[in-house]
N, C-alpha and C positions, 0 to 999 in steps of 0.2 A: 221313625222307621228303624230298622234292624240296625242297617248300616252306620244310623248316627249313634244309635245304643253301644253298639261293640265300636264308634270311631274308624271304622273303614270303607272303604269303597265298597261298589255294589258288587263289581267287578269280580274281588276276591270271596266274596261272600256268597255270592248266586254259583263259585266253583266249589267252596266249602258244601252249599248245601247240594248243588250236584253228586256232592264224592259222600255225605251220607244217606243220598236218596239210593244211590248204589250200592252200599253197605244196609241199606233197608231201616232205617233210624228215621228219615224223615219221610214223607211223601208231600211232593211240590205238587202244590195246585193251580192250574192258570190264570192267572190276572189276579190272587187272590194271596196268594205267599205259600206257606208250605205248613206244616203242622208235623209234631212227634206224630211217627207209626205204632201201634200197641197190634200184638204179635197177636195171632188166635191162640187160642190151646193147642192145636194140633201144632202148629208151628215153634213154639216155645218147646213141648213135650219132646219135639220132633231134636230140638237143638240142646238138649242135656245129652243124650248119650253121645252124641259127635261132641262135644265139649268136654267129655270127662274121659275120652279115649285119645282127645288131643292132649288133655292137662296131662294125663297119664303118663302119655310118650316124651311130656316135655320134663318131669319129674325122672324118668326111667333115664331119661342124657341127663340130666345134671347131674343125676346121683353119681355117675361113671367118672365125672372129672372136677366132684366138690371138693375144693381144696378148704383149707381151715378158716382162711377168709371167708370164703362165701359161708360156711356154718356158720361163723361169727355172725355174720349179718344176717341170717336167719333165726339165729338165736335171738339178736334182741328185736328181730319184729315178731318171733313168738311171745315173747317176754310181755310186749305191748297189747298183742292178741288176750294174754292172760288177764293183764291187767285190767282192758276195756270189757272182757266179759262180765269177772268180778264186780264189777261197779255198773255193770248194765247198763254202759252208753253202746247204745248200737249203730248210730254212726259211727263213730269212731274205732269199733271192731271192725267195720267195713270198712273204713278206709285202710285200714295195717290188713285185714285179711287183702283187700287188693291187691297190696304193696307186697304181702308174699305169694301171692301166684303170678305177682310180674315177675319178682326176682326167680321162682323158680322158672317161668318162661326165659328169662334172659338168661339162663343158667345154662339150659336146654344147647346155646351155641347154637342153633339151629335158626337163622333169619326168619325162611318161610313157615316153620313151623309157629315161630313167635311172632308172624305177623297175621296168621289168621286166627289162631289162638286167641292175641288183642282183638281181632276186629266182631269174631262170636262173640267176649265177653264183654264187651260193648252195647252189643243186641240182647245180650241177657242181665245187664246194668240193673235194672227196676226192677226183676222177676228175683235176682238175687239177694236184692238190699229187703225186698218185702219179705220172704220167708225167714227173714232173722227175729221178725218179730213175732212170729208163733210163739205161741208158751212153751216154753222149754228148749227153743231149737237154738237158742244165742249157746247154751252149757252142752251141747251134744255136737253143735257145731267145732268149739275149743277142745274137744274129748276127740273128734276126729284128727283135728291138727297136730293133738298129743300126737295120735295114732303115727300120723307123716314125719313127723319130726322123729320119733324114736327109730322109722326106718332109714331116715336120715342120717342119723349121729351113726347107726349099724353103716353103712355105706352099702344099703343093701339095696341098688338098684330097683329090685320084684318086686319087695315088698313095699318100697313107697311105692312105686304106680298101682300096685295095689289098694293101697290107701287112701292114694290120690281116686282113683275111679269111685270107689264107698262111699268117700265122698263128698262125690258132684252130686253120684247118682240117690245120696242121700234128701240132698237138695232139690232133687227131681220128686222121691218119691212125697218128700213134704207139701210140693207146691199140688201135683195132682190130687192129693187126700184134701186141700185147702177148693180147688178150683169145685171136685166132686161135693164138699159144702155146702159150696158157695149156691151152686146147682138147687143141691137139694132145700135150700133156704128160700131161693128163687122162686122153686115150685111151691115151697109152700104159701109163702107172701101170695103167689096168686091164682090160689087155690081158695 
């Protein structure tokens, strides 16, 4: 069972998976256990622009109170961004891309805003990590981060949330041109 796997009770674990069948991650089935939820299109499409106007907002407050520390620390998880695109591990870009839109979340000062921010990009975990591997989007992905980071060192509040929304919604527009593909692959297979 679950419970022996992860070593805990049922107890804590039937309330883990409560708290993400209400974050919409899992859906619990009766007498049967629970399974990952996979989002529709509408649903996914529906959750980039609300994602990339939260990322924005949470970019737009750090930018206000980045002291030299926090750059520093943004600098070398760009550095690592740089690094893992170069060498085409995209794992490993996604996990340093993570780690910087947490730090710019937790930047932000803002609790609520950094706590729905995490819990959207949670629900867009696998929508995010797939589009990395498009042909070309791991080198346009780091070309946007350029982009955030130069509004960064400027201390220019606008123009990162700017950059920041370009992009999410970059991300956005990749996965829909991927899904409309996919579509049309579909129809033709059975056709």
């Amino acid at each position: 069972s679950m419970s022996q796997q992860l070593a805990i009770s049922r107890t804590p674990l039937r309330e883990a998976l409560k708290v993400l069948q209400q974050e919409g991650i899992v859906e619990l089935i009766p007498r049967r256990g629970c399974r990952v939820k996979e989002l529709d299109e509408q649903e996914l499409l529906e959750l980039f622009p609300v994602m990339a106007n939260l990322e924005g907002l949470c970019i737009n407050l750090a930018t206000q109170k980045l002291s030299d520390a926090d750059m520093k620390q943004l600098e070398k998880i760009h550095a690592r961004l740089e690094k893992y695109a170069t060498n085409g591990s995209i794992d490993r870009y996604y996990e340093a891309n993570r780690e910087f839109h947490t730090t710019i979340q937790n930047l932000s000062g803002n609790r609520w805003l950094n706590r729905i921010s995490s819990e959207l990009r949670n629900v867009l975990l696998l929508a995010r990590h797939r589009q990395l591997t498009f042909p070309g989007r791991l080198q346009v992905s780091l070309e946007e981060h350029q982009k955030i980071m130069q509004a960064l060192r400027k201390r220019d509040p606008d123009a990162a949330q700017q950059a920041m929304l370009e992009h999410i919604c970059s991300q956005e527009k990749i996965l829909r041109k991927e899904m409309n593909n996919s579509k049309t692959l579909a129809m033709e297979v059975s056709a």
